[in-house]
Structure formats: structure tokens, C-alpha cells
C-alpha positions as CSV (number, residue, x, y, z in Angstrom):
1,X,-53.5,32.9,46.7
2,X,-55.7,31.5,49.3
3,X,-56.1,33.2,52.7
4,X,-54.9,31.7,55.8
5,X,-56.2,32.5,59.1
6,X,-55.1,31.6,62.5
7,X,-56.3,32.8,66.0
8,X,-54.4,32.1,69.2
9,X,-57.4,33.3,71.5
10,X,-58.0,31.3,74.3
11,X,-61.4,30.0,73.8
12,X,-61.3,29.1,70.2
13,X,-59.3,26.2,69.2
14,X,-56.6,27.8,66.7
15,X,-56.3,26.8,63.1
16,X,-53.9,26.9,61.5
17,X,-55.2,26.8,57.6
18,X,-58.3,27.6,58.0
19,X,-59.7,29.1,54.6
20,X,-61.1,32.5,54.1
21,X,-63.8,34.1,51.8
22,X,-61.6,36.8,50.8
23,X,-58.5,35.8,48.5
24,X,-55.9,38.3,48.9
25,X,-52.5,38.1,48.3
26,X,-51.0,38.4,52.0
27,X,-49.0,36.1,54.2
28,X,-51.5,35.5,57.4
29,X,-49.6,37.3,60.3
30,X,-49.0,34.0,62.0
31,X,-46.4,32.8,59.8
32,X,-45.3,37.1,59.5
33,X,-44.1,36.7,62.8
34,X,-42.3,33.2,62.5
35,X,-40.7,33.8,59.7
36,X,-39.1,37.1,61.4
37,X,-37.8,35.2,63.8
38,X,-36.5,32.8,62.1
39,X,-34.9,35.6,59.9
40,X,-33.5,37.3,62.8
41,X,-32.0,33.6,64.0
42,X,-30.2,33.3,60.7
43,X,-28.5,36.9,60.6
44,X,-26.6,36.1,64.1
45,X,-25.9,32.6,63.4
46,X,-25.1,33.4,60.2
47,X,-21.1,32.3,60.4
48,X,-21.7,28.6,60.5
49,X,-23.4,28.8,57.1
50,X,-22.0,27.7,53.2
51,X,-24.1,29.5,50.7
52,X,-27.6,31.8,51.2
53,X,-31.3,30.6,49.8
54,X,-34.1,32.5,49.8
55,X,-37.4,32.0,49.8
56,X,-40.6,34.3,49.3
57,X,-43.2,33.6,52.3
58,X,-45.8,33.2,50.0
59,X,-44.2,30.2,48.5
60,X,-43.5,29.0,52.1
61,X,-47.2,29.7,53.0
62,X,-48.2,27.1,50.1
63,X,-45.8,24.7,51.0
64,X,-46.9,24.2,54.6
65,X,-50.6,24.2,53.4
66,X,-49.6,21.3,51.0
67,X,-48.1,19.4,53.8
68,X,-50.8,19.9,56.3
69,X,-53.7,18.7,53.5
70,X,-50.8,15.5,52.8
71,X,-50.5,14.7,56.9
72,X,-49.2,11.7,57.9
73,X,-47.6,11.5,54.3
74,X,-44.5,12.4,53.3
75,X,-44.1,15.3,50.3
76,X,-41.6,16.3,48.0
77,X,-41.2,19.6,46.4
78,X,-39.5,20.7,43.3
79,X,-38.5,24.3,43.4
80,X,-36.1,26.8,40.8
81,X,-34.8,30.2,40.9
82,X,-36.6,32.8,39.5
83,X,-34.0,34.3,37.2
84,X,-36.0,37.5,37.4
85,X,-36.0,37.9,41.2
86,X,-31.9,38.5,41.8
87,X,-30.7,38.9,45.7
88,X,-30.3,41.9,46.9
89,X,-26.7,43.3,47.5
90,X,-27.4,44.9,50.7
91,X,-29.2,41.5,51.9
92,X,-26.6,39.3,50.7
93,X,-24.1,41.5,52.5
94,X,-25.6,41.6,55.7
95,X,-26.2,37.5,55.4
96,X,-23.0,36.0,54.3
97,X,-21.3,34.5,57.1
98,X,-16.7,34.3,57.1
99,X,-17.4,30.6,56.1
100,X,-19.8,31.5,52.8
101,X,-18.4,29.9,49.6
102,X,-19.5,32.0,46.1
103,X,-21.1,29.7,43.7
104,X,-21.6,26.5,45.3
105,X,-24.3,25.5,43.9
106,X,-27.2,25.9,41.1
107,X,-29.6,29.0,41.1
108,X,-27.3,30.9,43.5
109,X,-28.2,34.7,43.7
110,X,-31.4,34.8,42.5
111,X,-34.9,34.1,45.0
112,X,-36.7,30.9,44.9
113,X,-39.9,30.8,42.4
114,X,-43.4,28.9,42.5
115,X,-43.4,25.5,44.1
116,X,-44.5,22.3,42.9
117,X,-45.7,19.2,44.4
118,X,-44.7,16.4,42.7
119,X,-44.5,12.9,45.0
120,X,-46.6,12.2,48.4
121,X,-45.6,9.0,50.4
122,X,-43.5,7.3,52.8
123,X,-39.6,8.2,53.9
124,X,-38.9,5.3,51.3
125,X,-40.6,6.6,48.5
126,X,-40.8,10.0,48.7
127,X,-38.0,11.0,46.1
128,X,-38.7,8.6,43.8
129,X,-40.3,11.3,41.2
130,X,-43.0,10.1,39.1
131,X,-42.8,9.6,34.9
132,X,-44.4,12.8,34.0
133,X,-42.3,15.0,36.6
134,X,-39.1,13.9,34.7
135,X,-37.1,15.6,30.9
136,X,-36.2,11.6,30.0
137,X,-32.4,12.9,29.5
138,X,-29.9,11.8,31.6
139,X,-32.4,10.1,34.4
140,X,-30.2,7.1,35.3
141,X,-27.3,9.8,36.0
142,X,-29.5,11.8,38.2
143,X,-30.7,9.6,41.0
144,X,-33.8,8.6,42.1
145,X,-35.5,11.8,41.3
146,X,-34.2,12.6,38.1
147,X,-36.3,15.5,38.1
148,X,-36.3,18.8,36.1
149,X,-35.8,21.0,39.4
150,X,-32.9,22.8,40.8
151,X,-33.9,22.2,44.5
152,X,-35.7,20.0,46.3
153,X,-37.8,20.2,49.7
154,X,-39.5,17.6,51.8
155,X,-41.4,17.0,54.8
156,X,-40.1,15.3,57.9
157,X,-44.0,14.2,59.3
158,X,-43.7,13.9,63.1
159,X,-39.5,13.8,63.0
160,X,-36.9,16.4,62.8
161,X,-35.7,18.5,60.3
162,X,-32.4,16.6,60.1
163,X,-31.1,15.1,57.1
164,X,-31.5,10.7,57.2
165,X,-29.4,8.3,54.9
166,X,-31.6,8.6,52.4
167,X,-31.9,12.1,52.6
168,X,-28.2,12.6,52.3
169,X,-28.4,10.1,49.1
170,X,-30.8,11.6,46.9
171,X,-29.1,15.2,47.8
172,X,-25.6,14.2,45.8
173,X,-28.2,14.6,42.6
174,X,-29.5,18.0,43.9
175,X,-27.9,21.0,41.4
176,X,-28.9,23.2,43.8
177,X,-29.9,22.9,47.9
178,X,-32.4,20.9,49.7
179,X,-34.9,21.8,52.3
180,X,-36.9,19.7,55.3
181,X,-39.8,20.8,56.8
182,X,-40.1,18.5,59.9
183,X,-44.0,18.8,61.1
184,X,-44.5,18.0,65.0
185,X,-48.3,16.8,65.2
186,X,-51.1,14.1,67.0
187,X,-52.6,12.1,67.3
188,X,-49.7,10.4,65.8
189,X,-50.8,6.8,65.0
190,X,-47.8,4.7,64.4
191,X,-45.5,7.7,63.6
192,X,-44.3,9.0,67.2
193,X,-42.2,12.0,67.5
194,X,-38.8,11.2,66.7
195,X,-36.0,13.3,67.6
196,X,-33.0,11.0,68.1
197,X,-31.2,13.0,65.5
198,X,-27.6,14.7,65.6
199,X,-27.6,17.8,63.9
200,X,-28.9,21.8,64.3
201,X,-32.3,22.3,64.5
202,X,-34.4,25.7,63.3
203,X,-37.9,26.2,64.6
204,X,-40.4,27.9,62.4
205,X,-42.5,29.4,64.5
206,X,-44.0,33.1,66.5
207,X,-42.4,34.2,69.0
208,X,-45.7,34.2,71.2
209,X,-46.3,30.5,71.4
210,X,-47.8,29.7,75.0
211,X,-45.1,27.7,76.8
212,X,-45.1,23.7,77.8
213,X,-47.3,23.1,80.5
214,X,-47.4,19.7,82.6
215,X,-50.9,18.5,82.5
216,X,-51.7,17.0,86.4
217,X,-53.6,13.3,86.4
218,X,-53.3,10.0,87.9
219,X,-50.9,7.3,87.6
220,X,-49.1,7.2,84.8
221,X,-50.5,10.5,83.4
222,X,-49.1,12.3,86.7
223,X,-47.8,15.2,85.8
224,X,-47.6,14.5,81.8
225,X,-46.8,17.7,79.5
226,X,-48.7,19.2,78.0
227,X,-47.5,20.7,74.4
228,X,-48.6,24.0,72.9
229,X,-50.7,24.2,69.7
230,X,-49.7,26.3,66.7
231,X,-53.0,25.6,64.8
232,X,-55.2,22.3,63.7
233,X,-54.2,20.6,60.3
234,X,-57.4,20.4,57.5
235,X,-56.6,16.5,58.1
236,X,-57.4,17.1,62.0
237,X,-54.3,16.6,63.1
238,X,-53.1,19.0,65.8
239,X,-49.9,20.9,65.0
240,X,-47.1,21.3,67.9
241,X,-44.1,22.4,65.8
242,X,-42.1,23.1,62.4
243,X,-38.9,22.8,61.8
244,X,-37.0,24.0,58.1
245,X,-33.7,23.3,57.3
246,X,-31.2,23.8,53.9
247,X,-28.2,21.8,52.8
248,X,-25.9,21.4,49.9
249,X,-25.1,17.7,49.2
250,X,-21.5,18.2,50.7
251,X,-23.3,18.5,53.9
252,X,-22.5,22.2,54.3
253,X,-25.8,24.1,56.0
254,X,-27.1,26.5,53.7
255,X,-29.0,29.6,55.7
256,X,-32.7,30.0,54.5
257,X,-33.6,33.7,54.4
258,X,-37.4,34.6,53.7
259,X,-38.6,37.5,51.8
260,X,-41.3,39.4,50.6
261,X,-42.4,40.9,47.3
262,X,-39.8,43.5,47.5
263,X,-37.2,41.1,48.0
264,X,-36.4,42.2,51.5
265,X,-36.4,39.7,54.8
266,X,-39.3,39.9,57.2
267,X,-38.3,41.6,59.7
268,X,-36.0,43.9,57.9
269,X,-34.2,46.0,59.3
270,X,-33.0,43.5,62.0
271,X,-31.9,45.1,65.4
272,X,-29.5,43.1,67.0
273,X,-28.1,43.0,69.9
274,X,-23.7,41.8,69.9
């Protein structure tokens, strides 16, 4: 797997995939301490939530690295379960919310496997899946992506991690969940930030991200803020935010959990505070 580095020190612009000469099969210790805390937000808000997914970080690392490389684009992802990777008792336990439903949907129980990329473009065609990404049975009945995969992800470039029309469309074909990563980024060119969205919202990101700061000039730059940066894209682009979502095509939120290679949550155990 390739390395990722990323260094928050103040005199060194921080990147945030920034390849390594050693390959070695770790998550950098950025995305350690984000996905912990992301881990952590799911456990106590884990009562508004349908069904579990979860998600090894080292398939999340390669996921954000593809959608980095794609930036502006638009990516989708076909993921299945890895029938071989079952949950574990003690973490579905501690997860499962008074509101989660048993078997609601494909690939339930057992951890997410590799992922594969399989369209780049725009919002509109995004989840249109290319010829040699589809089985050729049952197509028409499956949608627009009539794909081979049990779940789906895609990226939000410079909008939120909230569902769209379309979004919500090509879900009622999903067997299983789907994911959006929304990426916050500039320069942005003729994609602005767009967060005139209804809907809960999950950051992916450490803990120890400097704060907003407002960014004195004149006239209309007076006081402008000034956002913080997670890291620096391989496109250039610079990278002020992640979001990740889950839903099942009823519209029920589905909690993301991610785990390592022993099938346990980062962050594990969780120490929190009622």
C-alpha cells in the first residue's frame, strides 16, 4: 500500500498525500486520529442510526487518495463485503443504536473489502457505470449503474456530504448502502463551496485542526476568514474539509464504523463520557 505522509508544522505547507519511499502497510497517523474521532462521534450518536457499515482505514486511505488524484471530478466507487471479515459481536453490540433494523440490507455483518474505481466525472454522470464494470444480467432492472457491487461510494467535490436527487435515485438500485465523501477545497474555479443542504453532516477529520482565523485586509477583503488546511491535493488543490456519510435507499442513515486489521474501531476502547 503506498505511504502517506502529512505534517502539520507550521513552516512547511502540509500535504496531505504526499508519497513516501518506504511502502508499508500503515494508515498515516493523520487520518489515525480522524478516523477516531469520527469513531468516537458514531458510538454516542449512535441511536439515530438504521443498520452499521464498516470500513477498514486502509480502504478509506485509498479512497481519499483516488479522489484527491480525480480533483475537481466527481468519482464513483464500487465496494462488497468481505465474507471473510465478519463484525465483531462486541463491536456490533456496543454500536447498535434502539432504532437499528437486523438485515436491512446486502453484505450486512461482515467488513467492507478492497475498493474499486470505476467512473470519474460530473454530478450527472458519475453513476452511469461503464460497459466493462457491468455482469450484462439484469442491467435495465438495476438503474443507471447496473453494476456488479453491493455498495456504492462517491465524492461530493467542493459540496456536502448530503444525499442530491440524483443521489437518492440511483440509491433505490443499491443492494447494499451508499457512501459520500464531500471534499472542501480551492482554488475552486467554477465549483464554489456549496452547503445549502438539509441533512446531518460528519466531518472526517483530527481533532488538532488549527481553528478559522479572519484574515485582516482592505475593502472588501476586511476581515475575510481565513480556513484551515488539512493538507495539499497531488492536483494542487488545497484541502479544507471531508465529510463521509452512509445511507440505505429508504433514506435511513447508516453509521460508518472504521476498523483496523484486527477488526476493531480506531480508537477502541472508547471512553465516554454520559
Amino acid at each position: 500500500m503506498r505511504a502517506i505522509d502529512i505534517t502539520f508544522d507550521g513552516d512547511v505547507r502540509p500535504s496531505l498525500l504526499r508519497d513516501s519511499p518506504q511502502r508499508v502497510n500503515v494508515v498515516d497517523a493523520w487520518l489515525l486520529d480522524a478516523m477516531s474521532a469520527y469513531n468516537a462521534d458514531s458510538l454516542v450518536n449512535k441511536d439515530g442510526y438504521r443498520g452499521i457499515i464498516q470500513i477498514p482505514g486502509a480502504t478509506l486511505e485509498q479512497i481519499i487518495h483516488w479522489t484527491l488524484e480525480s480533483l475537481p471530478d466527481e468519482i464513483l466507487i464500487g465496494l462488497d463485503a468481505d465474507n471473510k471479515r465478519p463484525h465483531l459481536p462486541e463491536v456490533d453490540h456496543a454500536f447498535q443504536g434502539h432504532e437499528h433494523e437486523a438485515g436491512k440490507f446486502a453484505g450486512e455483518g461482515y467488513v467492507l473489502g478492497d475498493a474499486t474505481i470505476v467512473n470519474r466525472g460530473d454530478s450527472f454522470s458519475v453513476h452511469h457505470v461503464p460497459e466493462e464494470w457491468t455482469d450484462g444480467i439484469f442491467t435495465e432492472s438495476r438503474g443507471p449503474r447496473g453494476g456488479r457491487f453491493i455498495h456504492w461510494l462517491h465524492t461530493h467535490p467542493n459540496a456536502v456530504a448530503i444525499p442530491s436527487k440524483q443521489d437518492a435515485e440511483a440509491a433505490q438500485y443499491t443492494l447494499g448502502v451508499d457512501m459520500i465523501l464531500g471534499v472542501q477545497f480551492s482554488p475552486s474555479g467554477p465549483l464554489p463551496w456549496y452547503e445549502d443542504a438539509e441533512g446531518l453532516r460528519r466531518q472526517l477529520q483530527p481533532e488538532n485542526v488549527a481553528p478559522v482565523k479572519e484574515k485582516r485586509g482592505w475593502g472588501r477583503w476586511k476581515n475575510r476568514s481565513e480556513r484551515p488546511v488539512l493538507g495539499i491535493a497531488p492536483t494542487g488543490h488545497r484541502i479544507h474539509g471531508l465529510e463521509l456519510i452512509s445511507f440505505h435507499k429508504s433514506g435511513a442513515g447508516i453509521n460508518v464504523i472504521f476498523v483496523d486489521d484486527d477488526n476493531l474501531p480506531y480508537g477502541w476502547p472508547f471512553e465516554i463520557n454520559n
